[in-house]
N, C-alpha and C positions, 0 to 999 in steps of 0.2 A: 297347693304344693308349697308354694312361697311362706305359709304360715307355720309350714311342720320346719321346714327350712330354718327359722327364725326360733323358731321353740328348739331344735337341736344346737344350732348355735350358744342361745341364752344359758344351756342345760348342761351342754358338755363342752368346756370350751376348748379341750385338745380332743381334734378329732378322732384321736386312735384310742378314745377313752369313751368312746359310746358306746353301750352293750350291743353285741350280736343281733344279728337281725329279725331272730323270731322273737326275742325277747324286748327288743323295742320296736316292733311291731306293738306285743302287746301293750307295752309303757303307751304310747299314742295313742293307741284305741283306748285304752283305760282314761285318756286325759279328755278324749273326744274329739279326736281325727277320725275322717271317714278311711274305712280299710281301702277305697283304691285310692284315694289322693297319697293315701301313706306310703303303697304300694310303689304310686308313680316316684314318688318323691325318695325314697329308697333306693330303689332302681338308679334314678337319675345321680346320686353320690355316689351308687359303687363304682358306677361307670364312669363318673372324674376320678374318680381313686384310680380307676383300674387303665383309663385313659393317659398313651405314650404321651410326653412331651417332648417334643421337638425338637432340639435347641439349634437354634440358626447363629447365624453374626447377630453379635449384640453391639449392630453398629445404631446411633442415634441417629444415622443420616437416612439411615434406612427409611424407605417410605412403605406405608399399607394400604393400597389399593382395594376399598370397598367395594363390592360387584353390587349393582344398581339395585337389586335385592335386601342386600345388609344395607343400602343406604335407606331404602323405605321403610324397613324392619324394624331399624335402629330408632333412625330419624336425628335428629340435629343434638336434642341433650345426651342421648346417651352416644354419640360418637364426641361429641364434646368432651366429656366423662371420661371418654377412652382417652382423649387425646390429654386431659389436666392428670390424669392417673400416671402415664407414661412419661410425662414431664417432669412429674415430682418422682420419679425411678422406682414407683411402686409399680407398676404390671409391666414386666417383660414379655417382649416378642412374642415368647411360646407361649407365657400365659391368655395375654388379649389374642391369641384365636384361640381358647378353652374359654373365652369370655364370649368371645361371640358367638362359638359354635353353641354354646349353650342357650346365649338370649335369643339365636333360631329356633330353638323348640321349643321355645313359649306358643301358645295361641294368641298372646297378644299382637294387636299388630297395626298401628307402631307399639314396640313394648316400650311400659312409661317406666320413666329414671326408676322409682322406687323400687318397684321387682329388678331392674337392671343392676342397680347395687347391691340388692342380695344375693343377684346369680354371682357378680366378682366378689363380693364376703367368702362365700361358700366355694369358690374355685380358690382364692388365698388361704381359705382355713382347711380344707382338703388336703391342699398341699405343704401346710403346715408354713408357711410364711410366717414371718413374725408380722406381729397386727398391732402397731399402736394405739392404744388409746383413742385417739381423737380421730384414727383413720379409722375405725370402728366404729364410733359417731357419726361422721360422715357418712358412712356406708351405710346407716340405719334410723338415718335419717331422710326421712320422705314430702321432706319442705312441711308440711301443717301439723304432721305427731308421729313421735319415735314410734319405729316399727317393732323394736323390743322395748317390752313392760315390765 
């Protein structure tokens, strides 16, 4: 899933400019995505798209209380991650729980940094945040080799 992820990314970079769903279906399967990882992976964007955001106080004092679950799940880099993201004013409130509800459905577990930067790529580029440059690099960057080619 993380690599069709990466490939719609790289390919459409305004999300609301990816063709329709049966027709990149077929795009994928023509490049050599398996039809259920495409499937999953599919699935999993329209339901951030289609997915309410919340908006609470966007107070900074606020604290987030991980339930002992996301703390295993997560594990130390990517709660870190959450915590340098927030600092520098890139992921609000409502977005870091579409970040973590999302890195709960991974099977990984702990899920490692890399797939965890793709899943906040893909929740910031869903919702059409603007994405700098080098926050883009960062987020697709998997410490030993760029996850986009």
């Amino acid at each position: 899933m993380i690599d069709i992820l990466v490939y719609l990314f790289e390919n459409y970079h305004d999300f609301s400019a990816r063709p329709k769903s049966k027709a990149l279906k077929r795009r994928l399967s023509a490049v050599g995505f398996q039809e259920e990882a495409i499937g999953v992976a599919l699935r999993w964007l329209d339901g951030l798209k289609a997915a309410p955001v919340i908006e609470g106080p966007d107070d900074h004092r606020a604290l987030r209380v991980y339930l002992p679950e996301e703390q295993r799940k997560l594990g130390l880099e990517c709660l870190s991650f959450i915590a340098f993201l927030e600092g520098a004013d890139l992921l609000p409130p409502a977005l870091r729980e579409l970040v973590v509800e999302g890195a709960m459905l991974l099977d990984d577990d702990p899920v490692p940094l890399a797939k965890f930067k793709i899943i906040v790529l893909m929740i910031l580029w869903s919702r059409e945040q603007v994405l700098e440059p080098l926050i883009v690099e960062e987020l697709l960057d998997d410490g030993d080799e760029r996850l986009l080619h």
